[in-house]
N, C-alpha and C positions, 0 to 999 in steps of 0.2 A: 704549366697549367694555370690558367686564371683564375684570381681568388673567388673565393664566395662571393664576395663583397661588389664586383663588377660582374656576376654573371646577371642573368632577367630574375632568378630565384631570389642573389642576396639583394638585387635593385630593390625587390618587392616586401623582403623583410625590413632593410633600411625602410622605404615611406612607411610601411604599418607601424612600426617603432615609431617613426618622426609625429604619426597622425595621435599614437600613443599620448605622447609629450606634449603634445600642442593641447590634445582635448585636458590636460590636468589641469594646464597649466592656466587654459581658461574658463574651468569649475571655480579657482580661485578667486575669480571678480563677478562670479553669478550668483546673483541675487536668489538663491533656491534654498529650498529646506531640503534636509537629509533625503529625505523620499525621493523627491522631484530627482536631485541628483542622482539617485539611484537609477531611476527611467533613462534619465538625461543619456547616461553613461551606455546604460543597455543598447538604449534604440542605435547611437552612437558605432560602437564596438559590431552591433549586429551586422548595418553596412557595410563597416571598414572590415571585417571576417567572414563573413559568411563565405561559406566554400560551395561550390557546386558538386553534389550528386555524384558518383562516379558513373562512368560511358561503358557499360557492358559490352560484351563483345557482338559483332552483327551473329544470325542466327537466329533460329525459335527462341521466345522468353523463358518456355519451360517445355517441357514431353508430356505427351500428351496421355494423362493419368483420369480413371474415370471419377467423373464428378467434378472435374475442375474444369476450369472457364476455356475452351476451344483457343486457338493461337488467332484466329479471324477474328474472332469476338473480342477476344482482349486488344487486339492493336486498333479497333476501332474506338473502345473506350478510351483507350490511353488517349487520341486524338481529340475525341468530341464527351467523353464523362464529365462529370460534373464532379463538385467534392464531396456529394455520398455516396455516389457509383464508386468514384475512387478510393474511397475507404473500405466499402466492398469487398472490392477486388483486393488491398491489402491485407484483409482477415482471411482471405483464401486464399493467395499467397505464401503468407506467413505460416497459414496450417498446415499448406502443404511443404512449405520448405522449400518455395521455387527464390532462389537467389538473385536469380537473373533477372525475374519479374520485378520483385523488390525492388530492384534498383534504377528500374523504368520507371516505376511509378513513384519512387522517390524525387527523380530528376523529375516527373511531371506536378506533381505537389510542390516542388520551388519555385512553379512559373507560372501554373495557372491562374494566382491569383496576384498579385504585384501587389505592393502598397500605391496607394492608400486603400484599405478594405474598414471595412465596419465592424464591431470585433468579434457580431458572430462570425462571418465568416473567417478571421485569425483563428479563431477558437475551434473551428472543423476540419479548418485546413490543419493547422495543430495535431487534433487530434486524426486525422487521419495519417501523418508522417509517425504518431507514435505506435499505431495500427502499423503501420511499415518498417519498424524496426527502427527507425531514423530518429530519437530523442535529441540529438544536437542541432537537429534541421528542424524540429518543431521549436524547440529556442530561440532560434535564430530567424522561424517568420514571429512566433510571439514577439519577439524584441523588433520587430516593423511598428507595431502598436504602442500609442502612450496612452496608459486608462486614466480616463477619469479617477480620484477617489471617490470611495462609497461602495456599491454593490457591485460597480463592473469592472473596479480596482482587482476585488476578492472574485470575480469569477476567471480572471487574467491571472492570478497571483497560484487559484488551485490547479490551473493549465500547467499553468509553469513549474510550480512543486510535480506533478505526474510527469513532465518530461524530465526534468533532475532527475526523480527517483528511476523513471524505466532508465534513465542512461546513467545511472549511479553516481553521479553529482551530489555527494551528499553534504558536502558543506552548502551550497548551492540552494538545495531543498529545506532544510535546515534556516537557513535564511529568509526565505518563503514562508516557512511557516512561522519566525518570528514576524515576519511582517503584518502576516495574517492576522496572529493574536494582537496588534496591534499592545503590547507592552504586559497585556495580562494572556500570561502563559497557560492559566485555567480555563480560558475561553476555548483551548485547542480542545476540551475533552466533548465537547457538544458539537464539535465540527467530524461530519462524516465525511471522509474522504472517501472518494470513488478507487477503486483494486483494478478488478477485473470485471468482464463482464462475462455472468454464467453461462450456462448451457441454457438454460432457460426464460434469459433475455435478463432476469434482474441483476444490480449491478450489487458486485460484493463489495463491503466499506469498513472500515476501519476509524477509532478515535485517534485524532488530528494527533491529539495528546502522547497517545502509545506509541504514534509514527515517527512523533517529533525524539522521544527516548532514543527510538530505533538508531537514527541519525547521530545522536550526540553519541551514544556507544560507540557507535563504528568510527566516528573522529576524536576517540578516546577521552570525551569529556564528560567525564562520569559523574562529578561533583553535580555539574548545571542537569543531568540526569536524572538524578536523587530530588533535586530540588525540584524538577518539573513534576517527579512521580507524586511529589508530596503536596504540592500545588491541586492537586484531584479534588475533588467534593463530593462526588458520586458515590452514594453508601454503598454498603453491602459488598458485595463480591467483589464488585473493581478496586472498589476502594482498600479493599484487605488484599488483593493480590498487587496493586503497586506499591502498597508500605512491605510487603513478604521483598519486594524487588529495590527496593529504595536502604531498605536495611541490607541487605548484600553488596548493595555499594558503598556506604558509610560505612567501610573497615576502622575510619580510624575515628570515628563517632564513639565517644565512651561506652561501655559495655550497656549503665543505666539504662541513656535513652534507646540504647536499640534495643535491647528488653523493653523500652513500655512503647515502643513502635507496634513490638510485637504483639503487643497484652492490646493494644488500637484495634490490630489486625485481626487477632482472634476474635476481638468483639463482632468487628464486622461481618466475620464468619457465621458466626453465628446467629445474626442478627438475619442472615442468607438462608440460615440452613445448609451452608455449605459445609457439608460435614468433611466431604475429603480433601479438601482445604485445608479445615481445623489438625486434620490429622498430619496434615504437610508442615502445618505453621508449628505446633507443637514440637516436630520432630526438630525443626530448623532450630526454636528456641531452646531445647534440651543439647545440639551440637555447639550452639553460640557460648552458652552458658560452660559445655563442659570444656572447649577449647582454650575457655580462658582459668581455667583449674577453678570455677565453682559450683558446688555441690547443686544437680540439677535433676534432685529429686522431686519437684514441684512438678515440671511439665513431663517427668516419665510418669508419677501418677495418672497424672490428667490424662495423658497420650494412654497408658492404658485402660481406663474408665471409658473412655470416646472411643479406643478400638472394640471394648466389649458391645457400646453402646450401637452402635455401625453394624458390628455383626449381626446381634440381636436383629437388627431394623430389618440388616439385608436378609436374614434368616426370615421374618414374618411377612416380609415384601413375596418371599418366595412361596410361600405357604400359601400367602391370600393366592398369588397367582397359581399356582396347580390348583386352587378350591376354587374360582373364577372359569378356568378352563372345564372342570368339572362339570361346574353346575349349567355350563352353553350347552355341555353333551347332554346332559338329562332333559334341557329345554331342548333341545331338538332332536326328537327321537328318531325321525327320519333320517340324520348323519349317519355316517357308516359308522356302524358297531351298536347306535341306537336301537332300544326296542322295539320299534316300529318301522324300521328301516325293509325295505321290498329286497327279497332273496333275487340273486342274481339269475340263479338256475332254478325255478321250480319246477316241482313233480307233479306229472299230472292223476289226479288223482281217481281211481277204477272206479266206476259207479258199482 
């Protein structure tokens, strides 16, 4: 049997290796900054790997289910669409769970548009393979393009972070969004990231900040974790629920400062009115305090005083609203049960 190493498979891992080696070796004498080289390498690697699509088998794309695109109609798009037709047809694909379609219109998204494109359209095309299920194939045309820095850097940079995250690259992602923040990690909490898109067309989003946490947990780096939640500035609520999250990671933080973490937190709390927060943060500081054998009669007071205070509230909440509901009835006598309300059946009455 012939080795690896001389069939057309090991032929083509040796040059990717050799092309490997060559591109480090000549980053070495290139006059670039960290960034640049960054691109350099990407656009680089994107040619020498990008894989092609897989070749579904011949037959219909999908069966013919109602509400989805006709087998005539689709292979006409797939020939002459454009890339927002073909996004499209992705998101009704994908809804429906046709596999096969998926992966026509995957292979037609790696070719329709070739470099050199402009970078909206990298940016559509992009995002139309991540509509497909296909997050390694939107990386790999984003890595076609070198952005500019400045704004069309950062609109490349949060492409690229969404197809990391859809295809779970999170060291990847994670690097993205340090790029993003450009060295201040505080910046990510103003930056909305795009999620999903609703039902009713707006798009759901999330702090860069929160995302970037997300990422460093899951690559068990919990420390730089702690330190980005603490990094925040945003009062009030956010601000007391990333110290409540920043103190659970600082196990080996001396007992002190993660008590006056907490004593931060509750301010913020309160400062929100976020009562059932106060009630969470209290409980966390009376388990922190008792785990380590001291006496953590301060926040059971408190924790009880705020749960009387809570109930109260929610009790009087509930009051005004039965006497709210109340007083609609008596304003609208014509409602049913109203005084004035017209008898369903009336009697006619004998002259």
């Amino acid at each position: 049997m012939p080795s690896l190493l001389y069939t057309p498979v090991g032929r083509s891992r040796r040059l990717r290796r050799l092309a490997g080696l060559l591109l480090c070796s000549a980053l070495i004498n290139l006059p670039l900054s960290a960034p640049a080289q960054e691109l350099f390498i990407l656009n680089i690697l994107g040619n020498l790997f990008e894989r092609r699509a897989p070749v579904p088998p011949a037959g219909p794309s999908a069966p013919p289910v109602a509400g989805s695109m006709p087998e005539e109609q689709f292979q006409e798009l797939l020939l002459k669409g454009d890339l927002h037709a073909l996004n499209l047809a992705c998101m009704e694909a994908d809804r429906f769970d046709f596999t096969k379609r998926l992966q026509l219109l995957q292979a037609r998204l790696l070719q329709i548009a070739p470099a050199p494109q402009p970078l909206q359209t990298v940016l559509v095309n992009a995002n139309a393979l991540i509509s497909c299920r296909a997050p390694d194939a939107a990386l790999a045309v984003l890595n076609r393009y070198s952005p500019k820095p400045g704004a069309e850097r950062d609109q490349w940079l949060v492409q690229r972070w969404r197809a990391a995250q859809a295809g779970l690259h999170h060291a990847l992602a994670a690097e993205t969004l340090e790029a993003l923040a450009k060295g201040q990690v505080a910046s990510l909490e103003t930056l909305a990231l795009p999620l999903k898109l609703r039902d009713d067309g707006s798009i759901a989003t999330r702090s860069g900040l929160d995302v970037y946490v997300d990422h460093l947990l899951v690559l068990g780096r919990r420390q730089e974790a702690a330190a980005a939640l603490l990094a925040g500035q945003m009062p009030g609520k956010p601000m007391a629920e990333r110290l409540k999250q920043a103190v659970a990671l600082l196990e080996e933080m001396p007992l002190q400062q993660r008590d006056q973490l907490l004593e931060r937190a509750l301010d913020q709390a309160a400062t929100a009115e976020a009562w059932g927060l106060a009630l969470e943060l209290l409980d966390h500081q009376r388990r922190l305090l008792e785990a380590a054998g001291v006496a953590a009669s301060r926040p059971r007071e408190r924790l009880e005083r705020l749960s009387r205070r809570v109930d109260d509230a929610y009790s009087a909440w509930q009051l005004a609203r039965q006497d709210r509901q109340l007083q609609q009835q008596l304003r609208s006598p014509r409602a049913a049960g109203g005084h004035a309300a017209v008898n369903a059946s009336p009697t006619l009455q004998q002259p």
